[in-house]
C-alpha positions as CSV (number, residue, x, y, z in Angstrom):
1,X,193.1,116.1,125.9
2,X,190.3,113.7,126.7
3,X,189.9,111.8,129.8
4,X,190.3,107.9,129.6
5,X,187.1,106.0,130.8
6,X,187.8,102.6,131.5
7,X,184.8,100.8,131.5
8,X,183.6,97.5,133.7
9,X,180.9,95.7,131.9
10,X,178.9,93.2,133.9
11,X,177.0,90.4,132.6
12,X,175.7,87.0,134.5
13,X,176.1,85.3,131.5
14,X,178.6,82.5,130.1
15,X,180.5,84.2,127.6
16,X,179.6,81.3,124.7
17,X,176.2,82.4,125.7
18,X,174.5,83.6,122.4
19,X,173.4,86.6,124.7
20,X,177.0,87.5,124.5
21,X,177.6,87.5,121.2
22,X,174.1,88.8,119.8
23,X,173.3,90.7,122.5
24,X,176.2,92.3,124.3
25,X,179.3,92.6,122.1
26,X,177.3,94.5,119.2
27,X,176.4,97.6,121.4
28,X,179.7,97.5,123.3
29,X,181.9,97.9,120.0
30,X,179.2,100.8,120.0
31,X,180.1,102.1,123.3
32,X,184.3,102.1,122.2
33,X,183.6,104.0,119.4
34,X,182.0,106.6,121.7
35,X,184.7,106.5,124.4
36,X,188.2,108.8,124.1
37,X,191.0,107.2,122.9
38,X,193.0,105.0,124.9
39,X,190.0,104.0,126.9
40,X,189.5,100.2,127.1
41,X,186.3,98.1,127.8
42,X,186.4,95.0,130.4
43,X,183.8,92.5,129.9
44,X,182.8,90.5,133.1
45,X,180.8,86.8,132.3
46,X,179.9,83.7,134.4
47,X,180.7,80.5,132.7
48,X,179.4,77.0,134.3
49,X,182.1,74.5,134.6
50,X,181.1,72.3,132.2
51,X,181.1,74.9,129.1
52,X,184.3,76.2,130.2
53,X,188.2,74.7,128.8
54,X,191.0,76.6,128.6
55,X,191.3,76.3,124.9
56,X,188.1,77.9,124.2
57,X,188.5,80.8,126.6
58,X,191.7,81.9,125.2
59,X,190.5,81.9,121.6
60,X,187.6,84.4,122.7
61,X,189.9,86.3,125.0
62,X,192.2,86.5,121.9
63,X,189.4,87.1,119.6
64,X,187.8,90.1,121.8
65,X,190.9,91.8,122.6
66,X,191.4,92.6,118.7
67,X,187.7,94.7,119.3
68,X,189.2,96.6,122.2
69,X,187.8,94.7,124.9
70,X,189.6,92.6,127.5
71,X,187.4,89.3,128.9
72,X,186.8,88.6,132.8
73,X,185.4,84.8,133.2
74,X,184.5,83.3,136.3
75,X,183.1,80.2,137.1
76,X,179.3,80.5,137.6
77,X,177.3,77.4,139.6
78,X,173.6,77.3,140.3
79,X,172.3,80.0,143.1
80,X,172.6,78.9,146.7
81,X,175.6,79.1,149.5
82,X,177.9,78.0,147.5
83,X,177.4,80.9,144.8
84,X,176.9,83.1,147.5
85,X,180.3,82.8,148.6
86,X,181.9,82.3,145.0
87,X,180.2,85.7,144.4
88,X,181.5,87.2,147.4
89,X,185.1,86.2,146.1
90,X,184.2,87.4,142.7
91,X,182.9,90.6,144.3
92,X,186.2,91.5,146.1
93,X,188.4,90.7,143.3
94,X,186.2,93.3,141.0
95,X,186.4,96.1,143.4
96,X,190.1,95.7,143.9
97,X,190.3,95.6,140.2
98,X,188.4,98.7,139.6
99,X,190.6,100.6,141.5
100,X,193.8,98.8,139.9
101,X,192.4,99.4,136.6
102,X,190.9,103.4,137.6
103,X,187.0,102.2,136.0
104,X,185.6,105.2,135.6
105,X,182.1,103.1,134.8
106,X,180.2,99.7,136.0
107,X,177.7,99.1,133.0
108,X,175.5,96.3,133.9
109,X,173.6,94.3,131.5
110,X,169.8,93.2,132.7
111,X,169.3,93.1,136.1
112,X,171.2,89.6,137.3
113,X,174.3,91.3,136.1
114,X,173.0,94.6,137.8
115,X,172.6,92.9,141.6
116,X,176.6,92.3,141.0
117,X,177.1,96.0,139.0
118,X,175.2,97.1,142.3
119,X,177.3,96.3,145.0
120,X,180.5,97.3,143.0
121,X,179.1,100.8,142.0
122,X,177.9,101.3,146.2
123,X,181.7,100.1,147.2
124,X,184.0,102.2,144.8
125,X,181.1,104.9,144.6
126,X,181.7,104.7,140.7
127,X,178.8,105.1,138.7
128,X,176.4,102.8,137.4
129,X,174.6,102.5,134.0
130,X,172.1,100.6,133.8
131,X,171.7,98.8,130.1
132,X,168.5,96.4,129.2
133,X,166.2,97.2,132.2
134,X,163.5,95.1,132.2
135,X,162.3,92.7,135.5
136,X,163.3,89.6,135.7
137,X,162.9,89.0,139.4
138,X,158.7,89.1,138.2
139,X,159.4,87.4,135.2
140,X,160.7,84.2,136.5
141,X,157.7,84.4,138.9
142,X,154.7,84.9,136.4
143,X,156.6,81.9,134.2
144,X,156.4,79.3,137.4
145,X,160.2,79.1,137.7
146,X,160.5,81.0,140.7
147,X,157.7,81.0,143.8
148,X,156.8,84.4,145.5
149,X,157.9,83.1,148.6
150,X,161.6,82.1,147.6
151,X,164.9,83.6,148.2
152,X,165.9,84.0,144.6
153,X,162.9,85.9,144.0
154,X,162.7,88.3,147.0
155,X,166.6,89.1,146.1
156,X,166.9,89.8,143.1
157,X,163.5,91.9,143.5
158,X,165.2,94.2,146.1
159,X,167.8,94.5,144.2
160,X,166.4,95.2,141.5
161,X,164.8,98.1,143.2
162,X,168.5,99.4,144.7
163,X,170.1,99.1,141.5
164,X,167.2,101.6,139.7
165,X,167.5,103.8,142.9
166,X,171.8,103.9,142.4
167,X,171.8,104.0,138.3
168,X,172.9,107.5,137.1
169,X,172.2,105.9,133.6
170,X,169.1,103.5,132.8
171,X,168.3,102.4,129.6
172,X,165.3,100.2,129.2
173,X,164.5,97.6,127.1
174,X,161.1,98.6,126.2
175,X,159.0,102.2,126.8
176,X,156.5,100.4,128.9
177,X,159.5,99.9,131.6
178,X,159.7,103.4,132.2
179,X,156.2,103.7,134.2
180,X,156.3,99.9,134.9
181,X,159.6,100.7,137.0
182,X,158.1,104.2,138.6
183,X,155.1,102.1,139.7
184,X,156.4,98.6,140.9
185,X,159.8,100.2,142.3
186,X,158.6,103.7,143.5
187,X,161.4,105.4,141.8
188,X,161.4,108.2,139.1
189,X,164.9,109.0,137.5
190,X,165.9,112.2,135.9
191,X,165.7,110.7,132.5
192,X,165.5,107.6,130.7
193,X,166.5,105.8,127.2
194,X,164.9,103.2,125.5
195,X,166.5,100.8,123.3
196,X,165.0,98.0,121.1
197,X,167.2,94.8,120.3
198,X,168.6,96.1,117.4
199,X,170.0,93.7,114.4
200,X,173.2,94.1,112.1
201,X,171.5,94.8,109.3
202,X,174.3,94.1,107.3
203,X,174.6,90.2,108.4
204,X,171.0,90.1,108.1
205,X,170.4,90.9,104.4
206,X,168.7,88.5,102.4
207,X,170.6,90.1,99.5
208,X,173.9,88.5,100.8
209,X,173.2,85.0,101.9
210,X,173.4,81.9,99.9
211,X,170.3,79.2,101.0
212,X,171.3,76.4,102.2
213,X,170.0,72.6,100.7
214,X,167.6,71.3,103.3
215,X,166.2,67.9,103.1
216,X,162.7,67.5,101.8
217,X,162.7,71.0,101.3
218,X,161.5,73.0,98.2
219,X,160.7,76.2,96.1
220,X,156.9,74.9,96.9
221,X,157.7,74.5,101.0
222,X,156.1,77.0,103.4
223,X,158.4,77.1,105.8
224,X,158.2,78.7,109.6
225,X,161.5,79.0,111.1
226,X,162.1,79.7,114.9
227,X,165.9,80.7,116.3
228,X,165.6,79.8,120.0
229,X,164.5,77.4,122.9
230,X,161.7,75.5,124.6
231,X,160.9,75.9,127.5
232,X,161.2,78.7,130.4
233,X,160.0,81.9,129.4
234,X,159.1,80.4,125.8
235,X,156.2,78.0,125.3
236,X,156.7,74.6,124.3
237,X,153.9,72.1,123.5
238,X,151.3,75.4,122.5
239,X,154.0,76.1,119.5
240,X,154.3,72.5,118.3
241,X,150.0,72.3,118.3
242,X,150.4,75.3,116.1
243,X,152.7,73.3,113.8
244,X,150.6,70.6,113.3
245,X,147.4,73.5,112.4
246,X,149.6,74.8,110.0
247,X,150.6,70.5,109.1
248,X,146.9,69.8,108.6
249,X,146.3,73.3,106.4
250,X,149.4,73.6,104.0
251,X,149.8,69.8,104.0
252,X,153.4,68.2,103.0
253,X,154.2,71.5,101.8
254,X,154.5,72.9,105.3
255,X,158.0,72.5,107.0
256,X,159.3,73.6,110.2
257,X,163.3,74.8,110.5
258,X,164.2,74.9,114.4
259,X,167.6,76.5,115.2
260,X,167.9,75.1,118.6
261,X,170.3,73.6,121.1
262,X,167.5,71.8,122.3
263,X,168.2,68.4,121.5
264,X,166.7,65.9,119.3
265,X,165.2,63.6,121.9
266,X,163.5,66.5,122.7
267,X,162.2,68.0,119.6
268,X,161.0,63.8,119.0
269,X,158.8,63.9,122.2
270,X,157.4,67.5,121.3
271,X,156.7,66.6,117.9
272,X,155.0,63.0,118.9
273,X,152.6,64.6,121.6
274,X,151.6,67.3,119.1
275,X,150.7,64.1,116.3
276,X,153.1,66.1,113.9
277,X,153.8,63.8,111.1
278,X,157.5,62.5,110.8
279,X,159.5,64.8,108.5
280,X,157.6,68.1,109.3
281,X,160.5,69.1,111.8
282,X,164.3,69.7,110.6
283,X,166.7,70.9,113.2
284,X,169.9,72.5,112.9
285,X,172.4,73.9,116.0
286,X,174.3,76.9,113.9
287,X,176.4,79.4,114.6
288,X,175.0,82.5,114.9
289,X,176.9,83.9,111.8
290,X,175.5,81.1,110.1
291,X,171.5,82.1,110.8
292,X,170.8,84.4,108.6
293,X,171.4,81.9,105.7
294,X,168.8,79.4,107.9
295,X,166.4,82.6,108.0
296,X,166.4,82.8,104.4
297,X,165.2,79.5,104.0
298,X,161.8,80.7,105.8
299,X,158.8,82.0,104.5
300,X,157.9,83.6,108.5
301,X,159.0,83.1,111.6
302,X,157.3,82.7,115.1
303,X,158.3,84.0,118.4
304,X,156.6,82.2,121.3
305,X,157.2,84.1,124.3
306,X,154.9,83.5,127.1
307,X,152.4,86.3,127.3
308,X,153.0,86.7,130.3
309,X,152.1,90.3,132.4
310,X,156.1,91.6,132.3
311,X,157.3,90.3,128.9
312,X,155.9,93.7,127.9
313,X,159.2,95.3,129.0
314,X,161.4,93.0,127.1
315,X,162.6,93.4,123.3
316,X,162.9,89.8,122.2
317,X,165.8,89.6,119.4
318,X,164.7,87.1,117.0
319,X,162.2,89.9,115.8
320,X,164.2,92.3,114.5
321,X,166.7,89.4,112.9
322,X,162.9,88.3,111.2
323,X,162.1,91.0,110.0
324,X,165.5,91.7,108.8
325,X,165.5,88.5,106.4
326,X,161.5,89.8,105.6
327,X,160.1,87.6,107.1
328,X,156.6,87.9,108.7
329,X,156.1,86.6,112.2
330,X,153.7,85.1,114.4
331,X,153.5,86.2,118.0
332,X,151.9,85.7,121.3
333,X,150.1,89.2,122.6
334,X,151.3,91.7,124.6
335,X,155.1,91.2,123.9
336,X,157.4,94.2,124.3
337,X,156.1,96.8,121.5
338,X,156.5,93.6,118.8
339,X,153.0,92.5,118.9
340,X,151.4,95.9,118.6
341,X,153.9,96.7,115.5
342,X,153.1,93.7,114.0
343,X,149.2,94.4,114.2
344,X,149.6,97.9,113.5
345,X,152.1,97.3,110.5
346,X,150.2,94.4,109.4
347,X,153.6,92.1,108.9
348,X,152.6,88.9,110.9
349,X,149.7,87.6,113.1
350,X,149.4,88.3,116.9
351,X,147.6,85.5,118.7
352,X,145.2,86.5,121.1
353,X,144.3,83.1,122.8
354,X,146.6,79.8,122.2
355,X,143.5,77.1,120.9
356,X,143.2,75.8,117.4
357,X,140.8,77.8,116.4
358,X,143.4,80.7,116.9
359,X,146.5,78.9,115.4
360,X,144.1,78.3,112.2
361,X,143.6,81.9,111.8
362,X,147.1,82.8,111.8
363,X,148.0,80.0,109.3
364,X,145.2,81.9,107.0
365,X,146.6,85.5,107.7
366,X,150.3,84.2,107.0
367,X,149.0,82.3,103.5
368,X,147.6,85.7,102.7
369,X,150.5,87.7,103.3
370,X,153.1,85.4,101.8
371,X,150.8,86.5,98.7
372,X,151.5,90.0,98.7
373,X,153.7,91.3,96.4
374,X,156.7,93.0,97.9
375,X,156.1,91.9,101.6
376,X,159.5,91.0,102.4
377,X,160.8,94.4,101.3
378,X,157.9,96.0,103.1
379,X,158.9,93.9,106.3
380,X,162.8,94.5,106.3
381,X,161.7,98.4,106.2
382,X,160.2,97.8,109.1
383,X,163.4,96.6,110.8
384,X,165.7,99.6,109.1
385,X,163.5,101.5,110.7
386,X,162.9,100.0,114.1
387,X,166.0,98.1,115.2
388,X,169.0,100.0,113.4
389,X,171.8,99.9,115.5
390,X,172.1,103.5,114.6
391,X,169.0,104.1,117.7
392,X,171.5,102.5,120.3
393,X,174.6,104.3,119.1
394,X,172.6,107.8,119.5
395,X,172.1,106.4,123.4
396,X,175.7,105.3,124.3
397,X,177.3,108.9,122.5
398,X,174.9,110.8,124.7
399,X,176.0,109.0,127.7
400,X,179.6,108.5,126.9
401,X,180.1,111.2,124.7
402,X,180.7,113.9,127.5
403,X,182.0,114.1,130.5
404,X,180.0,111.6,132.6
405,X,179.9,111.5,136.4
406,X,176.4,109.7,136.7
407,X,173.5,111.6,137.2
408,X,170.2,110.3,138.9
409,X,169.3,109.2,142.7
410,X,172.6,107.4,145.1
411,X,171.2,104.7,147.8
């Protein structure tokens, strides 16, 4: 008879967070299906104050409990003393639970939910695994929203570095993490797994959606759709300059379809200090069920990531949903393994400086493309064959298909 392994899966993320649902609850309904029966899945998150009401967190408790996974929410408030000590709370009540509950497993997802998986893994000496590894800790220091010299920085950093050193499991978000990792942390592991964001390719089908009605849209509109924020690790005024290229080349036929929560005061001022004409811009806050039908209304996609040193590690999302609808995108360089699979596959445009003269050629290369026959067939291939969720189901059966006692380095 097979061993039940009760799972704890820690997150630092608000469980409306689209991370959660896009990100997170995908792979774990992967993980059940790889666990022996009677096991069960706890999912940890950190919702601020303001997003949380009781109404809401029942319905998803309710609505996650019918996939075999039971929700833990706690309140999450900006770092400093006061989240210190929250998190020392939180901390205490986990490890007490683990035992209660006989975890066999703390999964952590990305390294802010690691620095938490950390500390419970070295108190009940259960293992840890190690899901989404990529550094943040440098991240939020090459975007400007952390200083070198800063506590949250020099934290998370060494923790970072513990967590690698105590995983038994570590599956990285990109192949570049794995010597990235052995060279900034000093650590080799015994083995490593790599997995892309991968896409439900069933949800994202162009074959299945009906196109929405869009206002002062049309069969003749070129339209470049983006599903995410300003801001952060994402550019901001460099992607609406690009717009208004693209304004000044394709004329009133170009149209831009933001799916943001950024809000429309916002997208005004962005649009105004670019000079993009009125009506260009149409924004939409959807659910995410809801954006592959958005998608479809796009003839490519762009995904402006900061190119930044470590966004080589990540595996942004919104590329494999694009290329999932068939769309082609336009990148900045250097990002994860996208913007060498897009050159290499010739499906999009990789910008190697952000300057007009730039933007203007990937507006030509796009207009080409978008006159190739069969390019959006060619370009979903790409994400069959790149982001299946078939790659990361191969990862969690070799991990929790057997019997698993963590193997790798202990600090």
């Amino acid at each position: 008879m097979s061993v039940q392994k009760h799972i704890l899966v820690v997150t630092y993320w608000s469980y409306k967070n689209a991370l959660i649902n896009t990100y997170t609850l995908p792979y774990l309904e992967l993980i059940r299906k790889s666990l022996p029966e009677g096991s069960s899945i706890y999912l940890m998150t950190l919702t601020p104050r303001f997003e949380d009401n009781a109404e809401d967190r029942e319905e998803k408790k309710r609505l996650l409990r019918g996939n075999g996974i039971e929700l833990l929410n706690f309140t999450y408030q900006p770092f400093g003393l006061g989240m210190a000590l929250k998190l020392a709370g939180i901390l205490a009540y986990l490890i007490r639970f683990i035992f209660r509950k006989r975890i066999r497993v703390v999964h952590a997802w990305c390294t802010p939910g690691g620095a938490i998986a950390y500390f419970l893994s070295r108190f009940t000496g259960r293992p840890l695994v190690l899901d989404s590894f990529e550094p943040h800790a440098e991240s939020m220091l090459e975007t400007g929203t952390w200083k070198r010299n800063s506590l949250a920085y020099r934290a998370l950093f060494r923790l970072e570095k513990w967590q690698l050193a105590r995983a038994g499991e570590v599956i990285c978000a990109a192949s570049g993490m794995i010597p990235y990792s052995q060279q900034r942390y000093g650590i080799i592991k015994e083995r490593y797994f790599v997995k892309p964001a991968c896409v439900n390719l069933g949800l994202f089908d162009p074959a299945k959606v009906s196109v929405p009605m869009l206002p002062g849209f049309s069969s003749e509109s070129v339209v470049c759709v983006y599903a995410g924020k300003f801001g952060d690790i994402y550019l901001t005024d460099e992607v609406f300059d690009f717009f208004a290229v693209a304004r000044s080349y394709w004329g009133e036929r170009f149209k831009v379809l933001l799916l943001t929560s950024q809000s429309d005061a916002e997208i005004k001022q962005f649009c105004e200090r670019a000079g993009l004409a009125p009506g260009t811009v149409e924004k939409r806050f959807v659910q995410h069920h809801e954006v592959p039908a958005y998608m479809a209304a796009g003839s490519f996609g762009i995904c402006p990531v900061k190119p930044v040193p470590t966004k080589r590690y990540c595996t942004p999302i919104k590329n494999g949903e694009y290329w999932a609808m068939g769309l082609p995108v336009v990148i900045t360089d250097n990002i994860s393994t996208d913007s060498q699979l897009i050159h290499d596959e010739q499906i999009g445009y990789v910008l190697r400086s952000l300057d007009a003269a730039e933007y203007l050629n990937a507006v030509k290369r796009i207009d080409a493309l978008l006159k190739e026959p069969q390019v959006r067939e060619k370009i979903r291939a790409v994400a069959v064959g790149q982001r299946n969720y078939s790659l990361a189901a191969a990862i969690y059966a070799t991990i929790y298909g057997q019997s698993y006692s963590g193997s790798g380095n202990r600090e």
